[in-house]
C-alpha positions as CSV (number, residue, x, y, z in Angstrom):
1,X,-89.1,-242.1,-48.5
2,X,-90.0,-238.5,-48.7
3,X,-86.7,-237.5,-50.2
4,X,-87.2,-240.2,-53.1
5,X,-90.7,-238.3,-54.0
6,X,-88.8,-235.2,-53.6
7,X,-86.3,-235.9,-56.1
8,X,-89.3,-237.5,-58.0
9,X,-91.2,-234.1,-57.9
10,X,-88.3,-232.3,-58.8
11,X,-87.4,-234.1,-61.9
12,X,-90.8,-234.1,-62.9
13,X,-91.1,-230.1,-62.7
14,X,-87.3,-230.4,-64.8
15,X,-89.0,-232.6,-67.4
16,X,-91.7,-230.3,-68.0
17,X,-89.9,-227.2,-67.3
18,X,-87.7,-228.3,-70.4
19,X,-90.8,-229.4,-72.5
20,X,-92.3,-225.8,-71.8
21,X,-88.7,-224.2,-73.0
22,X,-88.6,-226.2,-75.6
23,X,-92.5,-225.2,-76.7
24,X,-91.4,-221.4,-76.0
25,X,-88.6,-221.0,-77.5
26,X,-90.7,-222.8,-81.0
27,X,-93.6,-220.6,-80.8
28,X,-91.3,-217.7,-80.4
29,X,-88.1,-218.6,-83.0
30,X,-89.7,-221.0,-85.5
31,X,-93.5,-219.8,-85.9
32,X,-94.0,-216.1,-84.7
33,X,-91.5,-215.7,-87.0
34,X,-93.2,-217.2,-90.1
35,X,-96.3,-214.4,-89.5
36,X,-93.2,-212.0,-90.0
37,X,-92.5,-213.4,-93.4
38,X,-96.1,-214.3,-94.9
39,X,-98.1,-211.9,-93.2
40,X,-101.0,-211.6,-90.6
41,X,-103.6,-212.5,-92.5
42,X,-102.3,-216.2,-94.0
43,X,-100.3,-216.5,-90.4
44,X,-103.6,-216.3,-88.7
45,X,-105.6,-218.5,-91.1
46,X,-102.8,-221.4,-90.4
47,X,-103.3,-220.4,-86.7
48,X,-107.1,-220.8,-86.9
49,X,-107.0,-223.8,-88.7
50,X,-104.4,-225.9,-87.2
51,X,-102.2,-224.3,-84.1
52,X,-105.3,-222.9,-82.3
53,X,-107.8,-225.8,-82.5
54,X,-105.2,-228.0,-81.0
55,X,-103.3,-225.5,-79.4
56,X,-106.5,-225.0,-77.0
57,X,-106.0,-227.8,-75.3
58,X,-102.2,-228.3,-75.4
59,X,-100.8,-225.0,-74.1
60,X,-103.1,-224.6,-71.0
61,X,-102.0,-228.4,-70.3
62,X,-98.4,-227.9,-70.4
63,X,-98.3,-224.2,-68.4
64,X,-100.7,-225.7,-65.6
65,X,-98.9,-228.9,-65.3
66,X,-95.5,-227.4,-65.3
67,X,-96.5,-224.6,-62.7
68,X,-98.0,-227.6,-60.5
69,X,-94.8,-229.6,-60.9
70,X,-93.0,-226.9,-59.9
71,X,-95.1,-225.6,-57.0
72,X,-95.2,-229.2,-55.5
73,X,-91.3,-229.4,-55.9
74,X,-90.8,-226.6,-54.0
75,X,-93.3,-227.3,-51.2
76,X,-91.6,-230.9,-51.1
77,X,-88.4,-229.4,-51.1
78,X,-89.5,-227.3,-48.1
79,X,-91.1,-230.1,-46.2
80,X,-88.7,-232.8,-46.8
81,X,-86.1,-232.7,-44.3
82,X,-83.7,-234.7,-45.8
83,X,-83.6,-232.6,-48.7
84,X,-80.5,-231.1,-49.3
85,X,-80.5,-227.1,-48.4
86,X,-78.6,-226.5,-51.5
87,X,-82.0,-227.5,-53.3
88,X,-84.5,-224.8,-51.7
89,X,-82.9,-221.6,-53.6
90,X,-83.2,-222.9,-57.4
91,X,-86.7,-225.2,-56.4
92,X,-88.4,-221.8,-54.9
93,X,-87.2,-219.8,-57.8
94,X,-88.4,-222.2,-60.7
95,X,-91.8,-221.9,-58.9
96,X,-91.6,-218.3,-59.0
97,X,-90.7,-218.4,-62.6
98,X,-93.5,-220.5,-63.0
99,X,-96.0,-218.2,-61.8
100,X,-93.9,-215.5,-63.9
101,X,-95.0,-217.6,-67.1
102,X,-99.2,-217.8,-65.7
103,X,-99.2,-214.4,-65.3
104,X,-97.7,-213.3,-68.5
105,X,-99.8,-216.0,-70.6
106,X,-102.7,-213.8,-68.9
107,X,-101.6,-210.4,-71.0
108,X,-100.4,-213.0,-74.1
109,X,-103.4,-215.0,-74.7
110,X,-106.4,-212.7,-74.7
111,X,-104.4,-211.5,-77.8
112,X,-103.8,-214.9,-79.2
113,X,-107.3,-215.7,-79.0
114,X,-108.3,-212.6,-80.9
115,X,-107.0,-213.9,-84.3
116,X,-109.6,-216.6,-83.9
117,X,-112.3,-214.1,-84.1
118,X,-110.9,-211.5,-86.3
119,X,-110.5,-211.2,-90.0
120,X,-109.6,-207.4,-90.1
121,X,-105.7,-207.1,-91.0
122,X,-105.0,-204.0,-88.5
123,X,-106.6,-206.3,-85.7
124,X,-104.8,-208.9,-86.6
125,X,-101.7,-207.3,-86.8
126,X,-102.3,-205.8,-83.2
127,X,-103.0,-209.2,-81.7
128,X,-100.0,-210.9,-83.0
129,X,-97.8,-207.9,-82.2
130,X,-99.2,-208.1,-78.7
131,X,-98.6,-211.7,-78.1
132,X,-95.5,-211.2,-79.6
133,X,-94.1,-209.1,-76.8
134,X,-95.6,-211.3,-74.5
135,X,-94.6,-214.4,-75.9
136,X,-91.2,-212.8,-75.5
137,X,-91.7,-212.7,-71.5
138,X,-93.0,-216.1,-71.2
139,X,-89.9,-217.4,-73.2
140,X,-87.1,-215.3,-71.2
141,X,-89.2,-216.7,-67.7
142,X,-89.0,-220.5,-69.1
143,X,-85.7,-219.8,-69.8
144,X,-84.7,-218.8,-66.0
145,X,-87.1,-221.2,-64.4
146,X,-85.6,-224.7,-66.7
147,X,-81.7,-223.2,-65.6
148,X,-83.3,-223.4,-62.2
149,X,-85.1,-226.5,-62.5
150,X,-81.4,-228.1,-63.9
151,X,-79.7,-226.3,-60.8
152,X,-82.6,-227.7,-58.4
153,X,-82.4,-231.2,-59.7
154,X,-78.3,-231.2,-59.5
155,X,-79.3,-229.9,-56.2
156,X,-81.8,-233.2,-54.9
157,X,-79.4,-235.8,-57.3
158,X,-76.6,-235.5,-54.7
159,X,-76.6,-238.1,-52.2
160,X,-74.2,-237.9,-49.2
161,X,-71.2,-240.7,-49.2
162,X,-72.0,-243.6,-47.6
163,X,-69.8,-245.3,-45.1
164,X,-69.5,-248.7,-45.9
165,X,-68.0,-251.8,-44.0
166,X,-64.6,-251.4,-46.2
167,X,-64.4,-247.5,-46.1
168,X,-62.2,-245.7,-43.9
169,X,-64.4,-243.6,-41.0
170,X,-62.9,-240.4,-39.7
């Protein structure tokens, strides 16, 4: 039983883990990329009127749940005894990576929410620039911790041969 919740913990943190990529590597190609293009100022207004309002809720939901997914792989990972050792390098390190991404989305969204509250262009300009090179963290760590989520859940998806009644024993 506990290695079938194992694997189901790992794919879990894989799911999200690729959902978070996915969301990072967006922000960071597709939209902080547009602020490049039309400027601060009309960047931040779309921001303030749709990314932030529902981006309040959605971010925080998806970095807490992925870093719990990934925290409760890895300490099912280490508990389960059954699970394979292979698993405990690329589990550990995705939770790791995890907290890697918390930690920078510390530094990044103190400047995020600052366009909320700003209309002065330099101040604008600051806050995006900062969450830029944050946002540029948090992207390179999702990055890392999804390969090791894919390695991890390789990892757990291997199941030993059985022997069966018309297999050959050794």
């Amino acid at each position: 039983m506990k290695t079938s919740v194992t694997r189901g913990l790992v794919a879990a943190a894989t799911a999200l883990g690729g959902i978070a990529t996915g969301t990072s590597f967006d922000k960071s190609i597709v939209q902080l990329q547009a602020w490049n293009r039309v400027g601060a100022e009309p960047w931040a207004t779309y921001g303030r009127e749709a990314g932030l309002r529902k981006g309040l809720r959605w971010y925080p939901a998806m970095g807490i749940g992925t870093l719990l997914a990934n925290v409760a792989a890895a300490i099912a990972v280490h508990r389960d005894p059954k699970a394979p050792s292979a698993a405990a390098l690329p589990t550990y390190a995705a939770a790791l990576l995890a907290i890697g991404h918390m930690l920078a989305t510390a530094r990044a969204a103190p400047n995020m929410l600052r366009v909320r509250h700003t209309e002065d262009p330099d101040s604008l300009k600051a806050a995006l620039e900062g969450f830029t090179r944050w946002q540029a963290v948090r992207t390179g760590l999702d990055a890392l911790m999804f390969a090791a989520n894919l390695w991890s859940l390789a990892s757990v998806a291997k199941r030993e041969p059985r022997r069966g009644l018309f297999r050959m024993t050794g």
